[in-house]
ROKOL-391778 format. One line per 2 residues: number of its first residue (from 0); their letters; for each residue x, y, z of C-alpha. Coordinates in nm, 3 decimals. Example, Ala and Ser with C-alpha at 12.3 -4.5 7.8 and 13.67 -1.06 7.14 Angstrom:
# residues 2
0	AS	1.230/-0.450/0.780 | 1.367/-0.106/0.714
//
This chain:
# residues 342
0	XX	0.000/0.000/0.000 | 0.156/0.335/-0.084
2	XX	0.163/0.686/0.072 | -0.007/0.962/-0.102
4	XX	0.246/1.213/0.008 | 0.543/0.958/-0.139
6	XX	0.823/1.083/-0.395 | 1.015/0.824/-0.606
8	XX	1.335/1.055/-0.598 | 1.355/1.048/-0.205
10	XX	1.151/0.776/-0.028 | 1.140/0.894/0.300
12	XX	1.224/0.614/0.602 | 0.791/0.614/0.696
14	XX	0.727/0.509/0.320 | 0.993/0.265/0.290
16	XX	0.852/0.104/0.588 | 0.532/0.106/0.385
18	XX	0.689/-0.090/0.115 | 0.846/-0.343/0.301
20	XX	0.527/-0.415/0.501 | 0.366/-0.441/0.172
22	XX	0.626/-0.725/0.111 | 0.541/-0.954/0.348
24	XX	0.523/-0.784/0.698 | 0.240/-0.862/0.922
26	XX	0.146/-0.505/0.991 | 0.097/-0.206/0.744
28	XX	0.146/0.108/0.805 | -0.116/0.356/0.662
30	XX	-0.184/0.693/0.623 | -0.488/0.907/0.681
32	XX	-0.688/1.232/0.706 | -0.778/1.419/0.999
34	XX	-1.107/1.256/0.943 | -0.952/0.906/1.025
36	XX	-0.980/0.828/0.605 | -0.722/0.647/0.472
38	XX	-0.555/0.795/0.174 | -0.435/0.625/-0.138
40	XX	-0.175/0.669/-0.399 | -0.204/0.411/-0.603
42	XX	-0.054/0.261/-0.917 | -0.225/0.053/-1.245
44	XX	-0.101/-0.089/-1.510 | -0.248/-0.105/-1.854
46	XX	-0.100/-0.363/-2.132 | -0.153/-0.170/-2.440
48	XX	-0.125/0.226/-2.569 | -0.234/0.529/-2.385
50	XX	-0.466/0.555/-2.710 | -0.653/0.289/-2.662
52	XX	-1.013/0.186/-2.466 | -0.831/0.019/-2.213
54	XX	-0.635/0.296/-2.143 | -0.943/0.514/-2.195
56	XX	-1.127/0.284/-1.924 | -0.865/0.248/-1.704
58	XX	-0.865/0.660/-1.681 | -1.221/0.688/-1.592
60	XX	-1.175/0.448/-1.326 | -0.888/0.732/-1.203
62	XX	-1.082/1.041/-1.295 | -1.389/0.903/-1.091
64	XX	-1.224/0.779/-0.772 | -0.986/1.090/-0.717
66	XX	-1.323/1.295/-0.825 | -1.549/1.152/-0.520
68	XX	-1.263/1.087/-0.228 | -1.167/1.430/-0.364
70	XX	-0.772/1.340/-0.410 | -0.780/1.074/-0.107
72	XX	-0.799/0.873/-0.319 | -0.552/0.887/-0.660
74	XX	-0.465/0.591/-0.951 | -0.178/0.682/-1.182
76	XX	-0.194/0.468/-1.437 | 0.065/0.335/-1.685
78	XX	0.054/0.233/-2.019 | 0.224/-0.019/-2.241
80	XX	0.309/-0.264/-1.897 | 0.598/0.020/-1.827
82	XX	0.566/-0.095/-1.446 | 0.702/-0.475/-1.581
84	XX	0.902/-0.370/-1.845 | 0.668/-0.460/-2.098
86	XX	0.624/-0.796/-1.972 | 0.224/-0.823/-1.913
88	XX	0.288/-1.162/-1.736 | 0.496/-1.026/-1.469
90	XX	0.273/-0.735/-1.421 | -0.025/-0.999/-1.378
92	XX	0.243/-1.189/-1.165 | 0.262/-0.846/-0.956
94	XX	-0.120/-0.791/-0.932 | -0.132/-1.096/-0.732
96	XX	0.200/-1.057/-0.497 | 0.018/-0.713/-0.473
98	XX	0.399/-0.549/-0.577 | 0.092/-0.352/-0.879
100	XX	-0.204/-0.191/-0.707 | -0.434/-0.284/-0.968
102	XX	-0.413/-0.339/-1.390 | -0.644/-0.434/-1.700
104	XX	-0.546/-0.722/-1.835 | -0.668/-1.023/-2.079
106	XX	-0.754/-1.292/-1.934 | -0.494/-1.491/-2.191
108	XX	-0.243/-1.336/-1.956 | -0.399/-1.451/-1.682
110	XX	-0.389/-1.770/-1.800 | -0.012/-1.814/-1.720
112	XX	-0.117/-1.828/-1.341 | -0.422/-2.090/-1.392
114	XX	-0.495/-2.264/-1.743 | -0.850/-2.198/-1.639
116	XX	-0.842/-1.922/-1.755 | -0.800/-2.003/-2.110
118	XX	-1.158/-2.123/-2.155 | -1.290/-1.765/-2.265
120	XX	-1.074/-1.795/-2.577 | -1.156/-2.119/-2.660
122	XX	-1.180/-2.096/-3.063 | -1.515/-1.998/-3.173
124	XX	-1.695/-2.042/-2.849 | -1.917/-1.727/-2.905
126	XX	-2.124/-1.633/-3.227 | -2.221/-1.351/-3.115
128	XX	-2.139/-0.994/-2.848 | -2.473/-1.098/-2.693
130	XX	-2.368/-1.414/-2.613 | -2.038/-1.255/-2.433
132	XX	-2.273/-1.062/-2.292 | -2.504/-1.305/-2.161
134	XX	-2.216/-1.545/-2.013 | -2.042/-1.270/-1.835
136	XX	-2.367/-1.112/-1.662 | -2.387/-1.473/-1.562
138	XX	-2.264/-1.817/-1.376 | -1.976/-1.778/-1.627
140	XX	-1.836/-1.425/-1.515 | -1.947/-1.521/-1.140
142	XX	-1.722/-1.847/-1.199 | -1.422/-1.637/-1.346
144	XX	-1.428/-1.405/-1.027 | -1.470/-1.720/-0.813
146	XX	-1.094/-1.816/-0.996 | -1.003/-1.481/-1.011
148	XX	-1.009/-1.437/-0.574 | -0.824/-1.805/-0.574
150	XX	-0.522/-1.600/-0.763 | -0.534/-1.326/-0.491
152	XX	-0.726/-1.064/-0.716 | -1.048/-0.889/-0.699
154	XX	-1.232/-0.805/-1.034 | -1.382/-0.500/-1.015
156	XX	-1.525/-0.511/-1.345 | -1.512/-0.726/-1.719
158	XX	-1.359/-0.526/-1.987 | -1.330/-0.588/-2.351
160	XX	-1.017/-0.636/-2.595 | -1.299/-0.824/-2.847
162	XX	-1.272/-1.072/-3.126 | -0.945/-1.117/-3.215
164	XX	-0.874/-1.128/-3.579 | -0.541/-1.223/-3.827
166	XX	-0.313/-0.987/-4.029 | -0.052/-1.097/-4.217
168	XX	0.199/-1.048/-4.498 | 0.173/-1.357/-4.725
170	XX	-0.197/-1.296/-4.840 | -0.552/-1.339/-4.777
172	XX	-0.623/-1.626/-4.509 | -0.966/-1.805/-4.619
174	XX	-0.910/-2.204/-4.496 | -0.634/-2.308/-4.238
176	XX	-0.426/-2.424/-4.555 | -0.354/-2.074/-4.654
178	XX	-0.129/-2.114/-4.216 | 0.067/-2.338/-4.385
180	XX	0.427/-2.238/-4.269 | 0.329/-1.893/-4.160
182	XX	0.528/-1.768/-3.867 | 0.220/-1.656/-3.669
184	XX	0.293/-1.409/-3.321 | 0.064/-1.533/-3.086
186	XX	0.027/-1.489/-2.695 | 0.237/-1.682/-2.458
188	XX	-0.043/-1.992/-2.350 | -0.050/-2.351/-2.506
190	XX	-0.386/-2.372/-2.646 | -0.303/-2.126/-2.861
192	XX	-0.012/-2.295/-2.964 | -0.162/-2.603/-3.025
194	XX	-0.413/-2.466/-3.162 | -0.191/-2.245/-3.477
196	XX	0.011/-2.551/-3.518 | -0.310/-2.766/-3.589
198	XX	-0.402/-2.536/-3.863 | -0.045/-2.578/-4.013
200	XX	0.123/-2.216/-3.876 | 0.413/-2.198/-3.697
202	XX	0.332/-1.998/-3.418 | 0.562/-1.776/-3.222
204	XX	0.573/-1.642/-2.901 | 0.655/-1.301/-2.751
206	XX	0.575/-1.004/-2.550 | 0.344/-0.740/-2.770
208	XX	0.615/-0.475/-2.694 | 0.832/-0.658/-2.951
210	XX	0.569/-0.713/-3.204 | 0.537/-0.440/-3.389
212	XX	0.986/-0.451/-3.460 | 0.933/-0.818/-3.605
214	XX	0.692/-0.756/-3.862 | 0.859/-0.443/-3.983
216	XX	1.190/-0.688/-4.025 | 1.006/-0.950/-4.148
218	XX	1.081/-1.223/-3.875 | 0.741/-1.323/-3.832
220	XX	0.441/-1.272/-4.109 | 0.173/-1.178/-3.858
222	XX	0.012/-1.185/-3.559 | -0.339/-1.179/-3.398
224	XX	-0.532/-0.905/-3.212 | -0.870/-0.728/-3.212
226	XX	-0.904/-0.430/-3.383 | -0.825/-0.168/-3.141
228	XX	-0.553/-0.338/-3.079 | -0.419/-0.318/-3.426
230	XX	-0.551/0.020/-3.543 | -0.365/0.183/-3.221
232	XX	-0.017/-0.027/-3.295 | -0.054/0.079/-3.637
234	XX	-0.005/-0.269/-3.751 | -0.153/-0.160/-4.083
236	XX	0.216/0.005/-4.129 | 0.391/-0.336/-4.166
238	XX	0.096/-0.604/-4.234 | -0.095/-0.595/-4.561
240	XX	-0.378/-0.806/-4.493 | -0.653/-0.822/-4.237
242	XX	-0.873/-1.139/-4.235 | -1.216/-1.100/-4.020
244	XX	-1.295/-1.437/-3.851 | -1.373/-1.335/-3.455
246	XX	-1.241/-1.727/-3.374 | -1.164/-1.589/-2.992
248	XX	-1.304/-1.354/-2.751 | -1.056/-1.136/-2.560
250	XX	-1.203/-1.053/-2.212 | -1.033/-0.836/-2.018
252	XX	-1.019/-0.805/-1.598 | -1.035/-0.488/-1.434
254	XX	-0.865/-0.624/-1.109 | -0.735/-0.495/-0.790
256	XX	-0.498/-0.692/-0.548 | -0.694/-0.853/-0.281
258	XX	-0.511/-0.813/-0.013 | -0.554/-0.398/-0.064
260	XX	-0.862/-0.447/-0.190 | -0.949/-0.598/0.140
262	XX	-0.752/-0.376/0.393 | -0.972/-0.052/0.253
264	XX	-1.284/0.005/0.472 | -1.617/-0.144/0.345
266	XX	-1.671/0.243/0.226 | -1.390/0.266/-0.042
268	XX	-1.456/-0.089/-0.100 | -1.807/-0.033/-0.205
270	XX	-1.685/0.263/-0.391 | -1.409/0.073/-0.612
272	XX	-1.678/-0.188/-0.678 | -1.944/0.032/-0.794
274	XX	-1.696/0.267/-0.984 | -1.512/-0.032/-1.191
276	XX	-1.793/-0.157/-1.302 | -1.895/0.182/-1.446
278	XX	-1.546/0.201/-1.550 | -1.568/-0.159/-1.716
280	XX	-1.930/-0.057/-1.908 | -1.780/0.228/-2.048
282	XX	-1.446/0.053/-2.213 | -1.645/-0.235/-2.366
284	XX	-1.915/0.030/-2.495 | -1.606/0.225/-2.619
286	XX	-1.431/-0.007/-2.808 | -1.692/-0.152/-2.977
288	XX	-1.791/0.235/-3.071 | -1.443/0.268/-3.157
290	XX	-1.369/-0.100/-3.352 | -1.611/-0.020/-3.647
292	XX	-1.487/0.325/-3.754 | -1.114/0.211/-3.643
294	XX	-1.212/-0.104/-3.933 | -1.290/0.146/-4.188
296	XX	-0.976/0.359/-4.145 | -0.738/0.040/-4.139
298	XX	-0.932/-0.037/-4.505 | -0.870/0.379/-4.589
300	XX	-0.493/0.309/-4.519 | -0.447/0.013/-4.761
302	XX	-0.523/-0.306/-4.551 | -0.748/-0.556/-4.774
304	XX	-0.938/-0.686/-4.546 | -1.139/-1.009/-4.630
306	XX	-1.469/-1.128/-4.375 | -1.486/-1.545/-4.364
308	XX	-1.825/-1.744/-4.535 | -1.980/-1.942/-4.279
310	XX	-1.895/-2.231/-4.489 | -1.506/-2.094/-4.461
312	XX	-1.555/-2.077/-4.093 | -1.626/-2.447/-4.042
314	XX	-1.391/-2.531/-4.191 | -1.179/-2.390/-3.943
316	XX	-1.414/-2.485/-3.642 | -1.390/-2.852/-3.775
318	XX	-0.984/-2.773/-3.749 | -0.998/-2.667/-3.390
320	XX	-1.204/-2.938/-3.230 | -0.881/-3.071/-3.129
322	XX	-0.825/-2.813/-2.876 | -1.137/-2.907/-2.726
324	XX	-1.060/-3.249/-2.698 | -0.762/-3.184/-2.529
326	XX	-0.844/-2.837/-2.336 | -1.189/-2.919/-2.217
328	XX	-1.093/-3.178/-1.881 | -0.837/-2.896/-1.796
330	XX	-1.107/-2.619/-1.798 | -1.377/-2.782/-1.639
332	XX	-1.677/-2.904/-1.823 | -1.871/-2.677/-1.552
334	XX	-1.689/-2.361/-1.636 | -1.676/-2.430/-2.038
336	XX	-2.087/-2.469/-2.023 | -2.104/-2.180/-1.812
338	XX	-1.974/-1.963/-2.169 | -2.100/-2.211/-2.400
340	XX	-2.434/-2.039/-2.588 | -2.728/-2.244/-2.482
//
């Protein structure tokens, strides 16, 4: 837990006490108004651009709690994972030591604590935004929180990254033939893997900091994101082609480290939780505002973008029912019904 009145250059001997109790000491030592209120200086961390709806959501969480504690309360928050060096594991990893005060990010990333995790991706388990909808206003988002408190983190809300979609160099992608030997960036979890390699790609793995530096010299042909995503990386600059298939849904997880979450009185607790999930409603509203023009703009710049048939989609749905074979006993057939679309 951090001191409002703290300064990075100088960290007075009271604050570093602060941070080593935070570390592992049995008491904490706070500070407060004349009131008795404890105040907060707290710091988030964001995966992706400052011009992006995460960011954007992630800001009005910040805006709105420093608004109504007027300044008790503040949330810097940082974009592009610069509290983990770019590495949105280990600021996921932090989250839960509590080291981070509180981020938005995917629950891929996630996934690297508990494989659980991994069943909101699973490849074309949603046809539609209402049925995300549906599933996380439901046992499904209940379930993920349930998993969620396990891994020492409070979600104060259910953002959206979206359906992810494929850009590439080589050409058009249309049937998982057209993979075939395509170095393909994708996030750091083993479905995913398993899941590029089954369509004949040979999928790579690193942080997104590095992505952008690899397709400009050419050592991978693409990568996979949703449209914000790509539009706001400027992907468009070194990719060519933009294939429209939505084959996974990118959730993401405003969360806030339990053990803070849970040291704040029942006052500011009630607060975060009503405030994140205003601050979650407005990012997913956001950037599916934002996705549609941001599509037309990527077509504008040059991208040929290409939408699948349904008849090209089964194919690739047929192509991925290995993943469910394998995946499904890890998830939990509980937790994978609780998404599925009844």
């Amino acid at each position: 837990m951090k001191l409002k009145k703290r300064k990075w250059a100088l960290i007075p001997t009271l604050a570093l006490s602060v941070l080593l109790a935070a570390c592992g000491g049995d008491e904490k030592e706070k500070s407060a108004t004349d009131t008795g209120e404890e105040e907060y200086n707290l710091k988030m961390s964001v995966t992706v651009a400052d011009t992006t709806a995460w960011f954007a959501g992630a800001q009005k969480l910040a805006d709105d709690i420093e608004a109504e504690t007027d300044g008790r309360i503040t949330i810097d928050v940082f974009a592009n994972e610069q509290l983990s060096g770019g590495d949105s594991a280990k600021a996921v990893e932090g989250l839960a030591k509590g080291s981070i005060d509180l981020t938005f990010n995917s629950t891929i990333i996630y996934s690297i604590l508990d494989e659980r995790f991994g069943v909101v991706s699973a490849p074309f388990l949603f046809n539609s935004l209402d049925d995300v909808d549906a599933a996380f206003a439901g046992d499904g988002g209940e379930l993920l929180s349930d998993i969620l408190l396990e891994k020492n983190v409070v979600a104060l809300g259910f953002g959206e990254n979206g359906f992810r979609q494929v850009t590439n160099n080589k050409g058009p992608i249309a049937s998982p033939a057209d993979f075939k030997g395509m170095k393909m960036r994708i996030p750091g979890i083993t479905m995913y893997t398993d899941l590029f390699r089954g369509y004949g790609a040979d999928p790579a793995t690193m942080t997104w900091s590095e992505v952008f530096t690899a397709l400009q010299q050419g050592t991978i042909d693409g990568q996979e994101n949703p449209i914000d995503v790509i539009y706001s990386s400027k992907i468009d600059e070194v990719q060519d082609y933009l294939t429209l298939w939505n084959y996974s849904y990118d959730p993401l997880v405003l969360g806030i480290n339990k053990d803070l979450y849970e040291s704040m009185s029942k006052e500011d607790q009630e607060l975060f939780d009503r405030l994140g999930k205003e601050a979650a409603a407005y990012q997913v509203q956001l950037n599916r505002e934002r996705s549609a023009e941001q599509l037309e703009e990527l077509k504008e710049k040059g991208m040929e973008v290409n939408e699948l048939t349904d008849e090209q989609l089964q194919a690739f749905k047929d192509a991925s029912q290995a993943v469910y074979d394998k995946y499904t006993a890890i998830w939990g057939e509980d937790l994978l019904k609780a998404f599925q679309a009844e």
